[in-house]
VOZA-685893 format. One record per residue (C-alpha): residue number from 1; x, y, z; chain. Coordinates in steps of 0.25 Angstrom, whole numbers. Each point is the difference from the previous one (the first is absolute). Example, Ala and Ser with C-alpha at 12.3 -4.5 7.8 and 13.67 -1.06 7.14 Angstrom:
2
ATOM pos    px    py    pz unit
ATOM   1    49   -18    31    A
ATOM   2     6    14    -2    A
***
This chain:
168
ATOM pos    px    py    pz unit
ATOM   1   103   -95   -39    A
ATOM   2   -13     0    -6    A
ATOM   3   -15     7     1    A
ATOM   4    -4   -11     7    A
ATOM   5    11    -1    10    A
ATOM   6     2    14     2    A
ATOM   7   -16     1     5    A
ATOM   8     2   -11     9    A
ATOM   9    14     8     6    A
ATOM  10   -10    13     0    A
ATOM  11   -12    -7     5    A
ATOM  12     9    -8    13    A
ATOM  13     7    12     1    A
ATOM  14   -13    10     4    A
ATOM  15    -8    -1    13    A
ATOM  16   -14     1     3    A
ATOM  17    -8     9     9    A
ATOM  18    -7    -4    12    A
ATOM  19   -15     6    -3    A
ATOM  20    -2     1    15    A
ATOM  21    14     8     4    A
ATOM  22     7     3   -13    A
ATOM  23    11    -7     7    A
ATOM  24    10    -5   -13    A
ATOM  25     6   -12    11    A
ATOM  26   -10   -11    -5    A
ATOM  27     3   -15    -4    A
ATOM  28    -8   -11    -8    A
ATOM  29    -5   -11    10    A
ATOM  30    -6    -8   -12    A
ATOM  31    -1     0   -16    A
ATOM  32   -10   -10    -9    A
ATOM  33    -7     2   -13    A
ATOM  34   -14     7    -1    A
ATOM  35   -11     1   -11    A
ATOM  36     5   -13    -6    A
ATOM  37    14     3    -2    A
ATOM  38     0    13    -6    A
ATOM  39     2    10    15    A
ATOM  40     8    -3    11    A
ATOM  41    -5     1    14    A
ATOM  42    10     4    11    A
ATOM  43    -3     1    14    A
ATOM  44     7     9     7    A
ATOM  45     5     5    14    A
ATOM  46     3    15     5    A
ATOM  47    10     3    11    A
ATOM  48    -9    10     6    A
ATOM  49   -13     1     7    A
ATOM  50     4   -17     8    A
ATOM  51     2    -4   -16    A
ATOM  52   -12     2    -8    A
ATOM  53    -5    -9   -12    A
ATOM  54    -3     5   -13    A
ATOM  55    -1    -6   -14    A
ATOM  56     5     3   -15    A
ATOM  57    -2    -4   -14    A
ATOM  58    11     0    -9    A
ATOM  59    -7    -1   -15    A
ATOM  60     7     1   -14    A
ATOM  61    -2    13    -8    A
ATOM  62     2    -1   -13    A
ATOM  63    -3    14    -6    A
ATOM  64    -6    12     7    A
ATOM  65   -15     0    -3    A
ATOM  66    -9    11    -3    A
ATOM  67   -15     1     1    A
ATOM  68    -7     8    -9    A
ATOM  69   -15     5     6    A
ATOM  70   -12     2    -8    A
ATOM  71     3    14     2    A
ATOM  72    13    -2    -8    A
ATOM  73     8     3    12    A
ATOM  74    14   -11     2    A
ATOM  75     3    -2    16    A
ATOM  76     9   -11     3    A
ATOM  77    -6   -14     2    A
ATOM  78    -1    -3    14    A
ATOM  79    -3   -16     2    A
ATOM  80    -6     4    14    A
ATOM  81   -12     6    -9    A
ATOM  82    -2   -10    -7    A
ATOM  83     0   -10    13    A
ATOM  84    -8    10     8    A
ATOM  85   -13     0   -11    A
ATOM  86     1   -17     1    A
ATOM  87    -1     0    13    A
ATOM  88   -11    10     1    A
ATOM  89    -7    -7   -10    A
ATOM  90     4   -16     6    A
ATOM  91    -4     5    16    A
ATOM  92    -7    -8     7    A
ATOM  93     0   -11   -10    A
ATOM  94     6   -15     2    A
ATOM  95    13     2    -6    A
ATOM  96    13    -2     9    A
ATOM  97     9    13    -1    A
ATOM  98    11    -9    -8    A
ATOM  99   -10    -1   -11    A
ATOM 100    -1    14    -1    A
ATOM 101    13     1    -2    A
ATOM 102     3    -9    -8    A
ATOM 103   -11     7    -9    A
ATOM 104     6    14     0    A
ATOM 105    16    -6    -4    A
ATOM 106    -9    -6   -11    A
ATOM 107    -5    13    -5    A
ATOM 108    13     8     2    A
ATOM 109     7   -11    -7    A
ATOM 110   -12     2   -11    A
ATOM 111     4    12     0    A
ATOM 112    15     1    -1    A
ATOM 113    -2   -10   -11    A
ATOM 114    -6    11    -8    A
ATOM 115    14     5    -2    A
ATOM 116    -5    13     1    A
ATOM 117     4    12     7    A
ATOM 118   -14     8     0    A
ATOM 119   -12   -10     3    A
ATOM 120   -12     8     0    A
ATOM 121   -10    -4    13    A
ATOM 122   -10    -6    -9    A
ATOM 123     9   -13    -3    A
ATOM 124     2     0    15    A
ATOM 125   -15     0     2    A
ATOM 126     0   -10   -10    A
ATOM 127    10    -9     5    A
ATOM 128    -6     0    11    A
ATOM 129   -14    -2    -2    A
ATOM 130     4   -14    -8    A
ATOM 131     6    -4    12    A
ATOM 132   -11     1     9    A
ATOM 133    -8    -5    -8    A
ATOM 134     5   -14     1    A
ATOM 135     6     3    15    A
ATOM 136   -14     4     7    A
ATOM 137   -13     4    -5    A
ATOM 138    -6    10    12    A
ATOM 139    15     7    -2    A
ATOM 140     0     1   -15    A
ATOM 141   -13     6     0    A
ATOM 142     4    10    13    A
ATOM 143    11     4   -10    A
ATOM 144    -9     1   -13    A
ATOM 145    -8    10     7    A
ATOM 146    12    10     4    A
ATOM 147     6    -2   -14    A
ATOM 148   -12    -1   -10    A
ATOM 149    -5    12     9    A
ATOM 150   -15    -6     5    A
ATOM 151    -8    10     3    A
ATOM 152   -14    -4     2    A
ATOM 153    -4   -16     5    A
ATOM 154    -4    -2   -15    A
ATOM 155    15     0    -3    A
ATOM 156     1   -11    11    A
ATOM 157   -12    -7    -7    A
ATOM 158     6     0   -13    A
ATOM 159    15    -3     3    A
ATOM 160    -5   -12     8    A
ATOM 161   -11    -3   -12    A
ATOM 162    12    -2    -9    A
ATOM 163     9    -8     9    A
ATOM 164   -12   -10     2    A
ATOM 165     0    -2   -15    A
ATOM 166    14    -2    -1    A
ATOM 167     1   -11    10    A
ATOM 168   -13    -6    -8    A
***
């Protein structure tokens, strides 16, 4: 038996927790690709509370990533931080929540890509950063702002000087 074989026992093998009961009795109702094919999506069922619905993502890990902050401190990487600050920074913009998704398995395949263990928060600003810029202007510059650390309307005034003469 192989890796590949013996993960896919474990993984068929295991159960997942009701998040509303932490009932282990759950089944999948239905299973299809997300974030163009690199997650799947599974609908599932509980056998408490008259069957609730929930959802999961299954994603590939290829190593375990740490983040290194400008403080010099590691802490895990936790891809919900990384979705969280696009999403702040893309709210209330015209962008379906597929895109956004899209965009941050991008990034974290960017990322894994590396073939680093220790990726320091400045690439991931970085990464990120390039993205928006070609996904949504208003969101690229929401993002400069936390990121570059604006801290006076001049800063705005400049950042968006500069972007004005790159698209020129």
């Amino acid at each position: 038996m192989n890796f590949v074989h013996l993960f896919l026992y474990i993984v068929a093998n295991t159960f997942m927790l009701c998040p509303f009961c932490r009932e282990k009795d759950t089944s999948v109702v239905d299973s299809r690709p997300a974030e163009e094919g690199t997650a799947v999506r599974r609908r599932r069922l509980c056998t408490c509370h008259g069957g609730m619905r929930f959802t999961t993502f299954e994603r590939v890990q290829f190593q375990e990533l740490s983040v290194i902050k400008s403080n010099s401190k590691r802490e895990p990487f936790d891809r919900d931080k990384v979705s969280k600050s696009i999403r702040i920074a893309t709210r209330k913009r015209p962008i379906d929540t597929q895109a956004i998704d899209n965009f941050v398995s991008k990034i974290i395949m960017k990322i894994e890509g590396l073939g680093e263990s220790e990726i320091p928060t400045s690439t991931i600003g970085k990464f990120i950063m390039e993205g928006l810029q070609y996904l949504d202007t208003v969101a690229y510059v929401r993002y400069a702002s936390v990121y570059k650390n604006f801290k006076e309307a001049k800063d705005f005034e400049q950042f968006v000087g500069n972007l004005d003469e790159k698209k020129s």
